[in-house]
C-alpha positions as MATLAB code, in Angstrom:
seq = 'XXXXXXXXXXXXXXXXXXXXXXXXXXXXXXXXXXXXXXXXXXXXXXXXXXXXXXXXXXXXXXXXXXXXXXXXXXXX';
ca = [
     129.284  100.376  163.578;
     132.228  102.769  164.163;
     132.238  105.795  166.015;
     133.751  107.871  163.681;
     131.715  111.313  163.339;
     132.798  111.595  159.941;
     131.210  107.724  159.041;
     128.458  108.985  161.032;
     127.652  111.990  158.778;
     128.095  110.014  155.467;
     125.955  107.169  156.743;
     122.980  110.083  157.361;
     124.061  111.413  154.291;
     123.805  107.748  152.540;
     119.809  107.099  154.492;
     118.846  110.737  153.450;
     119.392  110.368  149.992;
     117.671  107.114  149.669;
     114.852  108.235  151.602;
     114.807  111.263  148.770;
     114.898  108.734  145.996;
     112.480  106.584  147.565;
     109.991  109.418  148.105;
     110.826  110.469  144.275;
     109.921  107.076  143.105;
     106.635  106.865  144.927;
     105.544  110.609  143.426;
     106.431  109.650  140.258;
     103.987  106.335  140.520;
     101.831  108.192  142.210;
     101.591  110.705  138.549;
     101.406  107.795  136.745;
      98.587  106.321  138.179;
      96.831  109.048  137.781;
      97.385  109.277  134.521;
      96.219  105.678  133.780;
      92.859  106.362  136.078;
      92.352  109.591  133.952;
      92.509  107.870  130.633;
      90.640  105.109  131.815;
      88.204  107.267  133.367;
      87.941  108.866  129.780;
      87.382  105.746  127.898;
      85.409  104.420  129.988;
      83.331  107.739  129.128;
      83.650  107.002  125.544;
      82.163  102.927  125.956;
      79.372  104.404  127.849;
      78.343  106.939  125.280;
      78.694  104.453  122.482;
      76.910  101.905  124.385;
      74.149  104.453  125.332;
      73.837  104.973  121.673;
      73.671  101.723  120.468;
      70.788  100.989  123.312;
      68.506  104.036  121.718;
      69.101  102.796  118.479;
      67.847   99.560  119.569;
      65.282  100.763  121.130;
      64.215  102.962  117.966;
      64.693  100.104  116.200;
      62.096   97.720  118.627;
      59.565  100.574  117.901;
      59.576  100.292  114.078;
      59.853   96.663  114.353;
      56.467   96.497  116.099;
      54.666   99.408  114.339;
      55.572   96.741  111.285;
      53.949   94.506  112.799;
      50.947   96.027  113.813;
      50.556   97.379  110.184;
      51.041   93.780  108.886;
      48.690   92.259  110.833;
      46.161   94.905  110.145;
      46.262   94.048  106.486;
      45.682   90.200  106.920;
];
């Protein structure tokens, strides 16, 4: 490389800028991913729920189901 202070300055000039950008790039990933885990945190929030749902409705369902049963087989 030369010697030049002058080439010297620009060429820490030139590495402290990219560091910059590189550190600006990697924060702004580092907000987006966030963002994706927080919406996929919610939805997966919102398949749970429905899913929890569906499983007592089953489940209220199984109960009639054998109450209709037990009142068919009572009348044979």
């Amino acid at each position: 490389m030369t010697k030049d202070p002058l080439d010297k300055l620009i060429l820490w000039c030139l590495w402290g800028i990219a560091i910059i950008v590189c550190l600006i790039t990697v924060g702004i990933n580092v907000v987006q991913n966030d963002k994706t885990i927080d919406s996929l945190k919610h939805k997966t929030t919102v398949q749970q729920n429905k899913i929890d749902k569906q499983q007592r409705e089953i489940s209220r369902l199984e109960q009639t189901n054998k109450a209709l049963v037990n009142q068919a087989k009572g009348r044979y």
